[in-house]
C-alpha positions, 0 to 999 in steps of 0.5 A, a space after each residue: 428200713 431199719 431206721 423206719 422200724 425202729 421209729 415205728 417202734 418208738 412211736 407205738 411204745 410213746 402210745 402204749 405209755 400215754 394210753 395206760 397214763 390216760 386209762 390211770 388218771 380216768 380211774 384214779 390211780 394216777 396224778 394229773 398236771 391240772 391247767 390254770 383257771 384262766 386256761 381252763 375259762 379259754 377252753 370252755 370259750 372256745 367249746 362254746 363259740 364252736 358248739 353255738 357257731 356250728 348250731 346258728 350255722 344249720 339253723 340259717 343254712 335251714 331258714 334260707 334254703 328249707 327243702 333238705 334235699 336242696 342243702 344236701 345237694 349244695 353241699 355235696 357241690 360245696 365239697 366238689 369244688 363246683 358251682 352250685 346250679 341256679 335253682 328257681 325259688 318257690 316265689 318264682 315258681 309260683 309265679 310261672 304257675 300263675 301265668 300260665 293258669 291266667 294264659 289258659 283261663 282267660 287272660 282279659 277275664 276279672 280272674 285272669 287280670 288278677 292272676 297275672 298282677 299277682 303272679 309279677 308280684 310272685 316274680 319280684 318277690 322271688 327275685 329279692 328272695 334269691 338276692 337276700 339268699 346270696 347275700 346271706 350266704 356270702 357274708 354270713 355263712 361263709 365266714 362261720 364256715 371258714 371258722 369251723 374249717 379253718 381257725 378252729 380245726 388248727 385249735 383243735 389239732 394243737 390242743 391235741 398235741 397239748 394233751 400229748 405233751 401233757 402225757 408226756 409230762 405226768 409220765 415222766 413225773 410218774 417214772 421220777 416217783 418211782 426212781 426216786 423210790 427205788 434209790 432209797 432202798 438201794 444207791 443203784 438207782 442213781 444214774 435211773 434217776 438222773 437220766 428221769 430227771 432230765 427227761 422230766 426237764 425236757 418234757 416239762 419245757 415242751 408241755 409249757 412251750 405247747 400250753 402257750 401257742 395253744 394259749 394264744 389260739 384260744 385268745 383269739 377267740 376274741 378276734 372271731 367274735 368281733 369277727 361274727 358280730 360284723 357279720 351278723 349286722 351284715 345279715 341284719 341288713 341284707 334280711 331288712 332289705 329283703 323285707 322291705 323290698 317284699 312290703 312295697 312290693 306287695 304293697 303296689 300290688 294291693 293298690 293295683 288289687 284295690 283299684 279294680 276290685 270295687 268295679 267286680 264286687 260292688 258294694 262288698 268292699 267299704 271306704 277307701 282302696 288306700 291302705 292303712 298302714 303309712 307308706 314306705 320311705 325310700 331313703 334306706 333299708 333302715 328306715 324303711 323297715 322302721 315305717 312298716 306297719 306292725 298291726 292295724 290301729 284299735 278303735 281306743 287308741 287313735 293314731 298319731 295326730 288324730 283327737 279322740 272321738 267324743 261320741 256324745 257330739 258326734 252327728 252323722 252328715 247330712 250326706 254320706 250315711 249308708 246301710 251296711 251289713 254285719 258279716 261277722 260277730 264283733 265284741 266292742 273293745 271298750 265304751 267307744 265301740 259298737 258291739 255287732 251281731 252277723 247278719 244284722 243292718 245298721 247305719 255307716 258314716 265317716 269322719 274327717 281325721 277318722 282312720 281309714 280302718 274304722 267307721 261310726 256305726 249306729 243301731 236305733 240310739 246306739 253308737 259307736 266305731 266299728 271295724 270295716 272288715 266285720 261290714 258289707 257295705 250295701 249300695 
């Protein structure tokens, strides 16, 4: 019992001594051990790697799972030690919703066959959202987690014990000072500084014993960064697989949405059901998001493999012209482009090599490409 106390004791006098060191150097009134440059370059490091993990960790955390109240539940089951429960996604649920609004209003209706086409691409688009969330989850945020919960909570507890040691250190120099004082005004100091210098030797090996086990943590900072950069580029990959496999799913969709939707609105939708953009390969997740269309081509710029159209020679075929209306204002982009006005009537045809996208347009002696979403083609 008295041996606690008496630790207590020694334990509440080496607080009492670092505070007032501490309180001194805050207002100038006492001198400080200053680490190196390079020491002090690790720290900042180190600052920086926790403060911008921490940032990237919330920001992913919000891009995979927006709902804030399903994150504080996760987290919650995180801390608990317990299996977070399966929660349906906003695809998936979108897609039951479908359903069942196509079982009620007619399953063999236009509408109802529509609603059940998009509501199976809903389903497979939440499926591979769930799959990226996982695989995100499991190979990114995990180990930025154990990062902060781990590594730098070790760097954290030793760069403490470094700036207790270096307390220790300046309150020895401190008390030397003053010894050293003392004795030139009276030889009765001797043995005070001699018992000073001796605490200082001790002091200063403990500082500097502690200074390079916090030293090597912070060097391997390093290794945490080659670390979090294999984990990124797993991200990359699992967030181009997700995406791709959301284009092709939404791209049989719209096959399937194209094939039918002449026979509902005839005469409403021009050229053909096929879509502009070049398909998706299936060789890799790499490739595939390579090929996937970033914007629709521009009448000026004619794809790949296609000759420029001289519109000077081009005459309309002797079949295949029809009548079209304008559905909305259009503002040519360039000479090789008919500028239209809503509600007018003009003349469409198409050309071998032409992209799908695009007609050739007339107006009495004008002529020129035109965009096909501005155009009702009319029967």
């Amino acid at each position: 019992m008295d041996f606690n106390m008496k630790k207590l004791a020694s334990d509440a006098g080496i607080f009492f001594t670092r505070a007032v060191q501490f309180t001194e150097e805050k207002f100038g009134q006492a001198e400080k051990t200053e680490l190196d440059a390079s020491f002090e370059n690790l720290l900042a490091r180190a600052d920086s790697t926790k403060n911008w993990t921490e940032k990237i960790l919330r920001q992913t955390e919000v891009l995979l799972q927006p709902n804030p109240s399903a994150r504080v539940e996760e987290f919650l089951y995180e801390k608990l030690d317990r299996k977070v429960p399966s929660r349906v996604t906003n695809g998936e649920l979108l897609a039951q919703y479908m359903a069942e609004a196509a079982s009620e209003l007619g399953p063999t209706t236009p509408y109802g066959k529509t609603l059940i086409k998009v509501s199976e691409a809903e389903k497979r688009l939440g499926a591979a959202e769930r799959d990226f969330i996982h695989t995100a989850s499991i190979n990114f945020l995990t180990p930025l987690r154990n990062f902060l919960e781990g590594d730098w909570k070790t760097i954290s507890k030793e760069r403490r014990l470094l700036q207790n040691r270096r307390l220790d250190l300046d309150v020895c120099k401190a008390r030397l000072k003053k010894a050293k004082a003392a004795e030139a005004k009276a030889a009765l100091w001797n043995d005070e500084v001699d018992k000073s210098e001796q605490e200082l030797r001790v002091a200063q090996t403990e500082f500097d014993r502690q200074a390079e086990v916090t030293r090597l943590l912070l060097e391997g900072i390093s290794s945490t960064h080659v670390n979090h950069l294999r984990c990124l580029h797993e991200f990359v990959e699992s967030q181009t697989t997700y995406y791709a496999q959301c284009y092709r799913h939404m791209l049989d969709l719209q096959k399937q949405l194209g094939s039918s939707q002449g026979a509902i609105f005839p005469g409403t939708f021009v050229g053909t059901t096929e879509p502009a953009s070049p398909p998706l390969s299936s060789t890799s997740p790499t490739t595939t998001a390579a090929t996937m269309p970033m914007e629709p081509s521009v009448a000026g710029q004619a794809p790949p493999g296609e000759a420029a159209l001289c519109l000077e020679e081009v005459a309309p075929p002797a079949s295949g012209t029809r009548k079209a209306r304008v559905l909305y204002d259009y503002e040519a982009a360039d000479s090789s482009e008919l500028a239209l006005l809503a509600d007018e009537l003009i003349t469409v045809y198409s050309l071998p090599g032409m992209d799908p996208d695009w007609l050739i347009g007339e107006r009495g002696n004008k002529k020129g490409k035109v965009p096909v979403t501005y155009l009702e083609l009319l029967s």
